[in-house]
N, C-alpha and C positions, 0 to 999 in steps of 0.2 A: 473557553474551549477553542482549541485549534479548528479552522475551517482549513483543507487540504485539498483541493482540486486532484483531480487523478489523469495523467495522459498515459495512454497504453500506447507501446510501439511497434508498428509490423512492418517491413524494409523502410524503415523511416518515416513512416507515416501517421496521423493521429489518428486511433481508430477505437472501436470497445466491439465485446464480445458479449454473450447474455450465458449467465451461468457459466461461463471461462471454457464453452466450445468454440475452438476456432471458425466451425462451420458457419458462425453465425456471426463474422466477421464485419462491420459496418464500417466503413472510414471516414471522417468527419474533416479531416483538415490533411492536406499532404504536405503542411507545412506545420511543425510541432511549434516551431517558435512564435510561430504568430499566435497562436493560441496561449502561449506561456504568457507572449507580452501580454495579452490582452487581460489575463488575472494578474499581471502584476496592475499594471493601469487603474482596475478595481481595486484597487489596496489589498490584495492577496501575497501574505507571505509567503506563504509554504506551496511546495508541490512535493506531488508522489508520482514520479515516472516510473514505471512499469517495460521492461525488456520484455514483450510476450515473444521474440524471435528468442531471445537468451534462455528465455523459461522453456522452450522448446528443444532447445538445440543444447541446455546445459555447461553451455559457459556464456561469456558476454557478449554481445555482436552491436546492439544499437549505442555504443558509448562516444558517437560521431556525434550523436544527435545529444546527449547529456553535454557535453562540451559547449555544444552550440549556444545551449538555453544559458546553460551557469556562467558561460563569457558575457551571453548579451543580456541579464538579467539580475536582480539583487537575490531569488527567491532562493531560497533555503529547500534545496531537494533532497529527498530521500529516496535512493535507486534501489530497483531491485528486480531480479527475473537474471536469471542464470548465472548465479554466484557459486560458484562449486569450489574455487581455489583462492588462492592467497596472490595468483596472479592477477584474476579477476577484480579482487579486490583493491587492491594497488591501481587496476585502470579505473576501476569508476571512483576511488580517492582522486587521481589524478588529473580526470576529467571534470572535478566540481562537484561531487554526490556531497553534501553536507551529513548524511547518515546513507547504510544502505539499511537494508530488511534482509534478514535471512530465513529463509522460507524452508523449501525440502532441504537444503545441505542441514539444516538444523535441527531435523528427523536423523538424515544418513548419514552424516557424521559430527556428531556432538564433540566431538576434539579439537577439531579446527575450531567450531566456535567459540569455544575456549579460547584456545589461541587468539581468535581475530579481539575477544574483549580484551584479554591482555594487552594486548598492542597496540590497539587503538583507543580502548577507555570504552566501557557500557556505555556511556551517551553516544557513541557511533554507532552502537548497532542495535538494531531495531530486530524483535524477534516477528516473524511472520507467521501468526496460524489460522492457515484456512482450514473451513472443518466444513465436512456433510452429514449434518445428525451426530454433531459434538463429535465428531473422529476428522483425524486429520489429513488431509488429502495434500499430493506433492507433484512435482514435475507438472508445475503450468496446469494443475488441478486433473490431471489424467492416471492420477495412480491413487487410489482409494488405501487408507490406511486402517490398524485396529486400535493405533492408539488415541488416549480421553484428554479432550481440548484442556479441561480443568488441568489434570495431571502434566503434561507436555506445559502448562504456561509456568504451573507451579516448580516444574522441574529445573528454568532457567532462571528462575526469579531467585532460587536459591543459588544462583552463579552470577549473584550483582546486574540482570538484567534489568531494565528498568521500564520498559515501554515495549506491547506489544500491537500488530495491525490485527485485528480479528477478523477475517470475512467469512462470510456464512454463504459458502457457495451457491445456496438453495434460493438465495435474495440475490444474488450478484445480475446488475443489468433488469430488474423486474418492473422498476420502482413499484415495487410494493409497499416499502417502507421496512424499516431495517429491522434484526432478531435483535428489536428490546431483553425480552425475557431471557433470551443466551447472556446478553453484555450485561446485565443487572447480576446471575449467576457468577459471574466473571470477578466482578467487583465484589461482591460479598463474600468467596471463598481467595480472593486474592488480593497482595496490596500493589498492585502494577498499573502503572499508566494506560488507560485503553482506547486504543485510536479504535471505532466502529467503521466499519467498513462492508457495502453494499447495500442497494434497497432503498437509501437517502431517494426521497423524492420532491421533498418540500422544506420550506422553511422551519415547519412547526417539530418534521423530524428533526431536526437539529437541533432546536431549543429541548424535546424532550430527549436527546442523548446529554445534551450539557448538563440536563435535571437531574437523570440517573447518576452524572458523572463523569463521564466520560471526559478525557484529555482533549480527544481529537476525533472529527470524523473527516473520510474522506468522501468526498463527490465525484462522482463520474458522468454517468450517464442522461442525469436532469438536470445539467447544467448543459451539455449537447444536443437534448430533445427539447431544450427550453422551459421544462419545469421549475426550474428555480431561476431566477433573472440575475444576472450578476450587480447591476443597481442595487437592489434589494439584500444581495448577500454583503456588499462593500456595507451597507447602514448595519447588520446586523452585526458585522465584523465591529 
C-alpha cells in the first residue's frame, strides 16, 4: 500500500483545516518544501499537495509552490484544488504534478474529463470523491451534492479510470480513524484502486486499510500533531 503524506496550501503556506472549513485554518510550516524534504529523507515517495486557494478560488493559484517541491525533490506528486480547465491542467503538468485529482470539475463537467483521460492517459488522472453521508460534495467541500459515492465512482470506472482519493469529509482533520466500513463498501461493489483519505491517526490505521485493500492512504493531520512519527512510518514503508 501507498503511504501519501498530504500538504494543503493557503498563500503558500503548509497548513490543514478540520472537516475542510476554512475557519479552522492551522498552519504548520510557512515553508512547504521543507516539509516535502523532510518525507522525502524518511523514504516517502509520494505526495498529495492539495491547492485549498485553487479549491476556492476555482482555478490554479499555488502552482509556484508545486514547482518548487518537484524541482527540488524526487517525490511523485499528485495535485489537485482548483482544476476547472484544460489550462489549469497544462500548468500543474508543467510545474511537476506527476497525476492530478479531479474533484468538483468531475461532478460539473464530465466531458472535459474525458477529454483530460484521452490526452493524458487514465494513469494521470486521479478521480476525487469527497462525500458527506455517501453524497458527494464539491468546490473545496462548500457545496453539498445528491449525488451516490458508489454510483459517481462506478460511473468513471466505466471511462478507463483507474484510482480514486475517497475522503469522508465527516473524518477529515478528527484523527478519529478513518470510514473503514465506507472503503470496504467501495471495494466490494467496485474494482478501482482506493487511496483512503482522512481520520488516519495511527499506524495500526494504516495496516487495517492495507488489510481491507486499499491501494493508498493519505496522511495529513497525525503526522503534523505528531501522531504518527515519521521514523516509524519510513520502517513500515
Amino acid at each position: 500500500m501507498r503511504i501519501i503524506p498530504a500538504i494543503d496550501i493557503i498563500d503558500g503556506k503548509c497548513v490543514r483545516l478540520t472537516k475542510g472549513d476554512y475557519a479552522t485554518q492551522k498552519t504548520y510550516n510557512e515553508n512547504p518544501l521543507e516539509v516535502a524534504k523532510q518525507f522525502e529523507y524518511f523514504g516517502i515517495e509520494y505526495l498529495h499537495l492539495v491547492d485549498l486557494d485553487g479549491a476556492r478560488s476555482s482555478k490554479i493559484i499555488n502552482h509556484k509552490t508545486l514547482h518548487t517541491i518537484a524541482c527540488n525533490t524526487n517525490l511523485k506528486i499528485d495535485f489537485g484544488g482548483g482544476l476547472k480547465s484544460n489550462a489549469d491542467l497544462e500548468i500543474a503538468f508543467e510545474n511537476g504534478a506527476s497525476q492530478i485529482t479531479a474533484g468538483s470539475i468531475a461532478v460539473k463537467n464530465e466531458a472535459l474529463v474525458l477529454e483530460w483521460i484521452l490526452r493524458y492517459g487514465a494513469e494521470k488522472i486521479i478521480l476525487g470523491a469527497d462525500c458527506l453521508d455517501k453524497k458527494i460534495a464539491t468546490n473545496g467541500w462548500l457545496e453539498n451534492s445528491e449525488i451516490e459515492l458508489i454510483d459517481f465512482i462506478k460511473k468513471y470506472q466505466q471511462h478507463t479510470l483507474q484510482t480514486v482519493i475517497c475522503t469522508d469529509i465527516s473524518k477529515d482533520g478528527m484523527l478519529g480513524g478513518p470510514s473503514f466500513d465506507l472503503y470496504q463498501e467501495i471495494l466490494k461493489e467496485t474494482n478501482i484502486n482506493l487511496i483512503a483519505s482522512g481520520g488516519v491517526s495511527s499506524l495500526d490505521d494504516l495496516l487495517a486499510l492495507k488489510l481491507i485493500g486499499c491501494e493508498g492512504a493519505i496522511i495529513g493531520k497525525a503526522l503534523y500533531e505528531g501522531k504518527i512519527n515519521l521514523k516509524d512510518l519510513r520502517e513500515l514503508c
